[in-house]
C-alpha positions in Angstrom: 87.4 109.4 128.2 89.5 109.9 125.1 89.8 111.2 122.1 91.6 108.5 119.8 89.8 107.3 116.5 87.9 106.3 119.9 88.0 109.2 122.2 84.9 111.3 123.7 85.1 114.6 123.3 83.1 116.9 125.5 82.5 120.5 125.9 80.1 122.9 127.1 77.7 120.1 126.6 80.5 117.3 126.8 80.7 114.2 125.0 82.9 111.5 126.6 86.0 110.8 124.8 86.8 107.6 126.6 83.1 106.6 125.8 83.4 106.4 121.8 87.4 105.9 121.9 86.6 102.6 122.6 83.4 102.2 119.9 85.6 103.7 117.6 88.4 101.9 118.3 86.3 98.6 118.9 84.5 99.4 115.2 87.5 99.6 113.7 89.3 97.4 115.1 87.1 94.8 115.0 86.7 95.3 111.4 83.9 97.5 109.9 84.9 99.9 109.6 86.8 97.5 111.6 88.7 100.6 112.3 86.8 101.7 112.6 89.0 102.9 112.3 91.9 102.1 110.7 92.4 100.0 107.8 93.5 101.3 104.3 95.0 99.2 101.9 95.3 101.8 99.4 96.3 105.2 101.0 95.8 108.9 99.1 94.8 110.0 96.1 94.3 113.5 95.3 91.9 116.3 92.7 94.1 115.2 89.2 92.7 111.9 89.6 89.4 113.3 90.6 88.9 114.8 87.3 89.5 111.4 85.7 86.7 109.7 88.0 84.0 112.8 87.5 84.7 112.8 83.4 84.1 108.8 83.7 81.2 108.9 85.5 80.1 112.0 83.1 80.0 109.5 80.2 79.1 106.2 81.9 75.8 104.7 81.0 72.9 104.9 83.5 73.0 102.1 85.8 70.2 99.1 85.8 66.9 100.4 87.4 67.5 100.3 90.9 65.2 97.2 93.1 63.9 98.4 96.5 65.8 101.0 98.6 66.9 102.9 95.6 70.6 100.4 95.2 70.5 99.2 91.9 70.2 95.7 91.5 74.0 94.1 91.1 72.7 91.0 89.5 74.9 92.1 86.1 78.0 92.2 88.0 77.6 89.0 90.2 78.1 87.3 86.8 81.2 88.8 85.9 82.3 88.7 89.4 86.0 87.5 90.8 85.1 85.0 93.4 89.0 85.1 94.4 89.2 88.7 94.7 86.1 88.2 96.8 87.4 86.5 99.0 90.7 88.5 99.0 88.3 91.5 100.5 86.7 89.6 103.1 90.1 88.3 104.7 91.2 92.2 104.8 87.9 94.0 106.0 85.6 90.9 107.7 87.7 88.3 109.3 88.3 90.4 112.6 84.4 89.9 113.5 83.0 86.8 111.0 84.4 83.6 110.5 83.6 81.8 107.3 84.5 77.9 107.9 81.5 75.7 107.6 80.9 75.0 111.4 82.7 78.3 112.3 82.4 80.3 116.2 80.2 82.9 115.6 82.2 86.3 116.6 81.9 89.8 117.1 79.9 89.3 114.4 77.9 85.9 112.9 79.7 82.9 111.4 79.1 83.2 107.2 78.9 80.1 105.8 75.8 79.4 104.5 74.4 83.3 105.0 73.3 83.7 100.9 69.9 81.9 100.7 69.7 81.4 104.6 67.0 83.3 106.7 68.0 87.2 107.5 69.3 87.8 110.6 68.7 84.3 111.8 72.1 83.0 112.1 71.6 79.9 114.9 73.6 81.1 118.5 73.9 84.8 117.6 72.1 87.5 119.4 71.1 90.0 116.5 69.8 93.5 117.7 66.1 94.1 117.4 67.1 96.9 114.9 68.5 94.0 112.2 65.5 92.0 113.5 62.9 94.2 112.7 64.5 94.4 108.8 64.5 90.9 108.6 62.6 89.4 105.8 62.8 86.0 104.1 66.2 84.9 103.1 69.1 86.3 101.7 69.4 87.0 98.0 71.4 88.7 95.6 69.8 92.1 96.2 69.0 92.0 99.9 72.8 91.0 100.8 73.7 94.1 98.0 71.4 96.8 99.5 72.9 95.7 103.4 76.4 95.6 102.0 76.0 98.9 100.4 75.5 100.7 103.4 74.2 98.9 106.9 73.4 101.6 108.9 70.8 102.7 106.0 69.6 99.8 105.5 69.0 98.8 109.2 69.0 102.2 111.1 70.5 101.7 115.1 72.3 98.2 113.8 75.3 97.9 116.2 77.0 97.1 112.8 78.8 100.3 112.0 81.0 99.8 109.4 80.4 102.2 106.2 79.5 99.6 103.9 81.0 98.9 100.3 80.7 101.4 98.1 82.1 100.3 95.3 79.8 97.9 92.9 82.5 95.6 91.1 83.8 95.2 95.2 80.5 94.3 96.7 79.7 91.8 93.9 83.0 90.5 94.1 82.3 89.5 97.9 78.7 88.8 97.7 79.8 86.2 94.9 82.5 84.9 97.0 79.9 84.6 100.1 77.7 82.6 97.2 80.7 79.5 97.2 80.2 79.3 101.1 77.9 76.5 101.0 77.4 73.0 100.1 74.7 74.0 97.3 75.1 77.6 96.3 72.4 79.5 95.1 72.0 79.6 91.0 73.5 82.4 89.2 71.6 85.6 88.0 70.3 85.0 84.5 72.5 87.7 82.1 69.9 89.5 80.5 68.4 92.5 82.3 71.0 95.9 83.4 73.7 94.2 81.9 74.6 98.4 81.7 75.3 98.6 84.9 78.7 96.8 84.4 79.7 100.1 83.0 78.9 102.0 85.7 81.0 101.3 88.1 84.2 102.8 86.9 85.5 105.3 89.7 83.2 108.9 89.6 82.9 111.3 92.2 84.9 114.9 93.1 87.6 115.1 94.9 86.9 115.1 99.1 86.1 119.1 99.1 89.0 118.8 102.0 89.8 122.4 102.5 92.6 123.7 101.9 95.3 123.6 105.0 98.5 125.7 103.5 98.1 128.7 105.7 98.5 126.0 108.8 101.3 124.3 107.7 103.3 127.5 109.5 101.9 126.6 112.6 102.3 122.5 112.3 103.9 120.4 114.9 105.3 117.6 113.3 105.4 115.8 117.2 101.6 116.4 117.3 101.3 114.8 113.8 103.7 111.8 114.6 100.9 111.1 118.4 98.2 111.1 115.7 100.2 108.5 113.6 101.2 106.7 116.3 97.4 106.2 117.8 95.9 105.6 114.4 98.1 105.0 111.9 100.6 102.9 113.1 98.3 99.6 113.3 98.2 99.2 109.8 101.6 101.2 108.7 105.2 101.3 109.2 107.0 104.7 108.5 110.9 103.3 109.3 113.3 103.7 106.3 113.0 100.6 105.1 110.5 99.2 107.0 107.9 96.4 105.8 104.1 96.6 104.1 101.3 95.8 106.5 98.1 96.2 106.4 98.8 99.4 104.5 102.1 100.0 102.7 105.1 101.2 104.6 105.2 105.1 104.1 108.9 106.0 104.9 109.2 109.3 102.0 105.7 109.5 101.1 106.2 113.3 100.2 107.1 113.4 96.6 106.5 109.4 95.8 104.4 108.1 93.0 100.9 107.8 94.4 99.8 104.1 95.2 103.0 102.3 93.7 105.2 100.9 97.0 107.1 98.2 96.0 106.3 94.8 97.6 102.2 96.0 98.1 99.1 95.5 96.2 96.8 98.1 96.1 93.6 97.8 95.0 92.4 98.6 91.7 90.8 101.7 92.4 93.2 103.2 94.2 95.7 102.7 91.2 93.0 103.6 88.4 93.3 107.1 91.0 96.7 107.1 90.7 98.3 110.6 89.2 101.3 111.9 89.4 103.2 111.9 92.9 102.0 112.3 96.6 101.8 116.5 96.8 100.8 117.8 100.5 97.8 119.0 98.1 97.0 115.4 97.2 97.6 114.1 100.5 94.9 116.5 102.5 92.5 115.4 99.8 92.9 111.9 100.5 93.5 112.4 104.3 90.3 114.3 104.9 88.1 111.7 103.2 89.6 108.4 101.8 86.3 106.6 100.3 85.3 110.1 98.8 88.2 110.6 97.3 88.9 107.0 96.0 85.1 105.5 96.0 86.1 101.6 96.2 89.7 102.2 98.2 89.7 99.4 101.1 90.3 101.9 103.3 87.2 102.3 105.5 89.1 104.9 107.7 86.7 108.2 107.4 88.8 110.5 107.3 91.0 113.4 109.2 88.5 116.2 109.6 89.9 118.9 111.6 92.4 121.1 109.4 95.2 121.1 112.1 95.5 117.6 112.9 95.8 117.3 109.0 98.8 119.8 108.4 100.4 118.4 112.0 99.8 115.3 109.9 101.0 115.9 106.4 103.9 117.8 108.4 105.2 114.5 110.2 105.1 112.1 107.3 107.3 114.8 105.3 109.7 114.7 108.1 109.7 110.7 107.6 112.2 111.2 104.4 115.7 111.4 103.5 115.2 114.8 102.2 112.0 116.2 103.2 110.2 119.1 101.2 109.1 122.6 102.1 105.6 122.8 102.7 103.4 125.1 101.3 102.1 128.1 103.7 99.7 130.1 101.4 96.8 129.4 100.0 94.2 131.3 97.2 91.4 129.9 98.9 92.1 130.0 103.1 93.6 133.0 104.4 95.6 132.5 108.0 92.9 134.1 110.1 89.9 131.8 108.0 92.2 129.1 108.5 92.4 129.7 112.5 88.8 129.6 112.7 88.9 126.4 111.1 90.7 124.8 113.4 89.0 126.1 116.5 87.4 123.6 119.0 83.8 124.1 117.7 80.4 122.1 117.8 79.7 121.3 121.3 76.2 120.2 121.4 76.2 117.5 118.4 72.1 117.6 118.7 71.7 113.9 120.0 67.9 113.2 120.5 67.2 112.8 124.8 68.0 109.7 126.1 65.5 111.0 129.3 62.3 109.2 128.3 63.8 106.0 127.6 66.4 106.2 130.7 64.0 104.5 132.9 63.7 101.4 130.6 67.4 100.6 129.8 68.8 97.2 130.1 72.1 97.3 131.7 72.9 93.7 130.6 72.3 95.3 126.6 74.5 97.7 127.2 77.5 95.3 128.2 76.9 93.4 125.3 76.8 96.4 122.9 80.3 97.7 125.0 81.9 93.8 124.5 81.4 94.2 121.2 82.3 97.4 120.3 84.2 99.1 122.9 86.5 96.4 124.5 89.0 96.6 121.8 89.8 100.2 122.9 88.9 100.3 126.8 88.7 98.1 129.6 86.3 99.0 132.2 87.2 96.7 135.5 88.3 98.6 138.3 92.0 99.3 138.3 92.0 98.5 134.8 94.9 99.9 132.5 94.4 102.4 129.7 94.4 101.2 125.9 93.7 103.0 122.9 90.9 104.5 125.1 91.1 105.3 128.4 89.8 102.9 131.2 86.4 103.6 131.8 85.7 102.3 135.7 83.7 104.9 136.9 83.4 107.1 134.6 79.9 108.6 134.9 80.6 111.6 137.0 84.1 111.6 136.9 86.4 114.5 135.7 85.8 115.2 131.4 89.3 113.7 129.1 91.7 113.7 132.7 92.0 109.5 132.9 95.2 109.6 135.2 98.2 107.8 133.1 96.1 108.1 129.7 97.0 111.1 127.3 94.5 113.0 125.8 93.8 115.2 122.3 94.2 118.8 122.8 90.9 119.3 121.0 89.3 117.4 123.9 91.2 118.5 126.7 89.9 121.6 125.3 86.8 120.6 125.5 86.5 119.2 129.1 86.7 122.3 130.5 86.1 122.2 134.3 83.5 119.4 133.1 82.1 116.0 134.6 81.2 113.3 132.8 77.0 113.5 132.9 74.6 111.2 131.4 73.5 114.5 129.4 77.0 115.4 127.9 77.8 111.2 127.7 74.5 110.9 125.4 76.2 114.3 123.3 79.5 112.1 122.9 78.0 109.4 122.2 75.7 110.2 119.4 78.8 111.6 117.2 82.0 112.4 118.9 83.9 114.0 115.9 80.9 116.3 115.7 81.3 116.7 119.8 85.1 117.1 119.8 86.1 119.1 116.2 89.9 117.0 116.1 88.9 114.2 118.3 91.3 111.2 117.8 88.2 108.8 117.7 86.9 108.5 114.6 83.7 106.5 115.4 80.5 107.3 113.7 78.5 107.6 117.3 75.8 105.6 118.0 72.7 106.9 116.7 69.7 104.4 118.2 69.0 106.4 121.3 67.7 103.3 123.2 71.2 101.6 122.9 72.9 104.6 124.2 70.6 104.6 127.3 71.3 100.8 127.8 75.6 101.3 127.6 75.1 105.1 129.7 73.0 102.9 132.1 76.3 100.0 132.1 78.7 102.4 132.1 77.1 103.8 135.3 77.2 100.2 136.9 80.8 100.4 136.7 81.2 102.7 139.8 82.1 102.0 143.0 78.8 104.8 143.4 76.6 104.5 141.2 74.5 107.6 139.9 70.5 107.8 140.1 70.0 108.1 136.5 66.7 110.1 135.0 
């Protein structure tokens, strides 16, 4: 198992790293979250520009009345929208899993021309999940396509879709206008008229991430710890050479002490620069590490965030190195005192509360639970026997096997702390599953878990083909 934005984390009730280091690393790879986990285009913002976004908000006018699911309708700013930056948005967060050409393969995720006016969930030669199926209703308009953008899990609870969604309004109209040009006839325009005040509501609002505060730790920070994390999740997306190029995300050789969102040669988005403040403090940094969207609603960065305080300051502590003259950290805090801090970062939350998979054990489909694991876990983990590791572990055999210990694959500390004298169970695989960062506090794998407990009984149940012995499973 592992522990990388796709690593299984168990403990006294085990969740299995290698499990959901792969869905994690498959998400965001393949592009909700892709990546997810892993994918910022605009990286850090901190609580000066908070202040900003909360007084905005403060004085904003009350959005249009919201249409069914309580999203309010986005009809105002499909009129107004920027097809091109649309389109712009959809070649950064989709392309890994949709393709949009008229006659397009069907990927990870359907082909999209045609999707805005077509049947839901219909899409001719894809296999949708029941949970999409069952939400299905009609054809796609304006609002439907905004409340599933907004946030697909909501909208379609156990979807094997598990990127975030798009919180920002002016974003989502922007793409759902651009899908709109992906046909031979596209669909009329909203008449203007009616919410036209929800334009204004979408400038930035929202507090800063509540991230808490890290100085005490930054005593105890291993910048070698900090640069494994980078290297497992950052480094995808960003180069950190002196004078090495954009990606994805913008180089971040001498980060410490830069203006915030401003590297020369990459275009952030327009969020992240209305955030901009002042330069990149360690303060400003954990805000924006610990939770990018919350920080920035609207950034591109679907990444959710560093949650555990230590891998933060280990963090913060490497990129600082990173510089031709590094600063001194900070290593007192108001708010955190050393021994609160400690408890902080202390391996906690074992049992993450998954519902039993015991009643529906007996009715899993082991040929589901390869599809759902091709889709989502493939990017991070190969399963054949003999297999190399990836960004996960290999996973041949891994039901009963020895918790985190892959031979050849190198694990978190916060999981290895967590295994224990542990094996991998169905029990403590369902645990993992269901949330790892909630199984493993500093888990590598950032994945959400997956929360229908029916397709976590159909992958446990393929996972356990994959064994030269395969378990009785109840």
């Amino acid at each position: 198992m592992s522990t990388n934005p796709h690593a299984p984390g168990p403990g006294k009730k085990g969740r299995d790293p290698l499990l959901l280091n792969k869905i994690a690393g498959g998400i965001l790879s393949a592009g909700l979250v892709a990546w997810i986990v892993i994918q910022a285009p605009g990286i850090l913002s901190g609580k000066d520009a908070a202040k900003t976004r909360a007084e905005v908000a403060k004085n904003a006018p009350a959005t249009a009345a919201a249409a069914g699911g309580g999203v309010p309708s986005i009809d105002p700013l499909i009129i107004k929208a920027d097809v091109s930056k649309g389109q712009q948005f959809v070649a950064q967060q989709c392309a890994a899993c949709h393709t949009v050409d008229k006659g397009g393969a069907n990927g990870v995720g359907p082909n999209l021309y045609g999707v805005m006016n077509d049947k839901m969930f219909a899409k001719a030669g894809y296999d949708f999940s029941s949970a999409v199926k069952s939400k299905a209703s009609g054809v796609w308009t304006y609002q439907k396509m905004n409340e599933w953008l907004v946030d697909p899990q909501k909208f379609a609870p156990g979807t094997r879709m598990g990127y975030t969604g798009i919180k920002n309004d002016v974003q989502r109209a922007d793409t759902i206008a651009y899908l709109r040009t992906l046909s031979t006839d596209p669909i009329p325009l909203p008449k203007p008229g009616q919410g036209a005040a929800a334009t204004s509501a979408v400038a930035m609002s929202g507090p800063s991430s509540g991230a808490p505060a890290i100085a005490p730790l930054y005593a105890s920070a291993v910048a070698g710890k900090g640069q494994s994390f980078f290297e497992q999740q950052c480094s995808a997306c960003h180069t950190i050479t002196k004078g090495g190029a954009n990606g994805v995300g913008p180089n971040l050789y001498g980060i410490v002490g830069a203006p915030m969102f401003a590297k020369a040669g990459y275009t952030f988005s327009g969020a992240v620069k209305k955030a901009a403040s002042g330069n990149w403090t360690p303060h400003k940094l954990n805000e924006w590490l610990y939770d990018p969207m919350k920080d920035v609603p609207g950034t591109h960065m679907a990444y959710p965030g560093v949650k555990n305080n230590q891998v933060r300051a280990d963090l913060i502590d490497y990129l600082n190195t990173q510089s031709a003259s590094p600063e001194k950290l900070p290593t007192t805090s108001a708010s955190a005192t050393p021994a609160a801090a400690a408890t902080q970062t202390a391996s906690a939350g074992l049992d993450t509360g998954a519902p039993t998979i015991k009643p529906v054990l007996a009715s899993a489909v082991i040929a589901k639970g390869q599809s759902f694991f091709e889709q989502q876990c493939s990017a991070c983990h190969s399963i054949d026997k003999g297999g190399a590791n990836g960004v996960g572990p290999n996973l041949y055999g891994v039901v009963g096997a020895p918790m985190f210990a892959k031979a050849g694959y190198s694990f978190s500390s916060g999981a290895k702390k967590a295994a224990a004298d542990g094996k991998w169970t169905p029990h403590e695989l369902n645990e993992w599953l269901y949330d790892p960062v909630k199984a493993v506090p500093g888990t590598h794998m950032a994945y959400p878990g997956i929360k229908n407990t029916q397709v976590r009984a159909d992958v446990i149940a393929y996972l356990n083909a994959q064994s030269a012995t395969p378990e009785t499973l109840k």
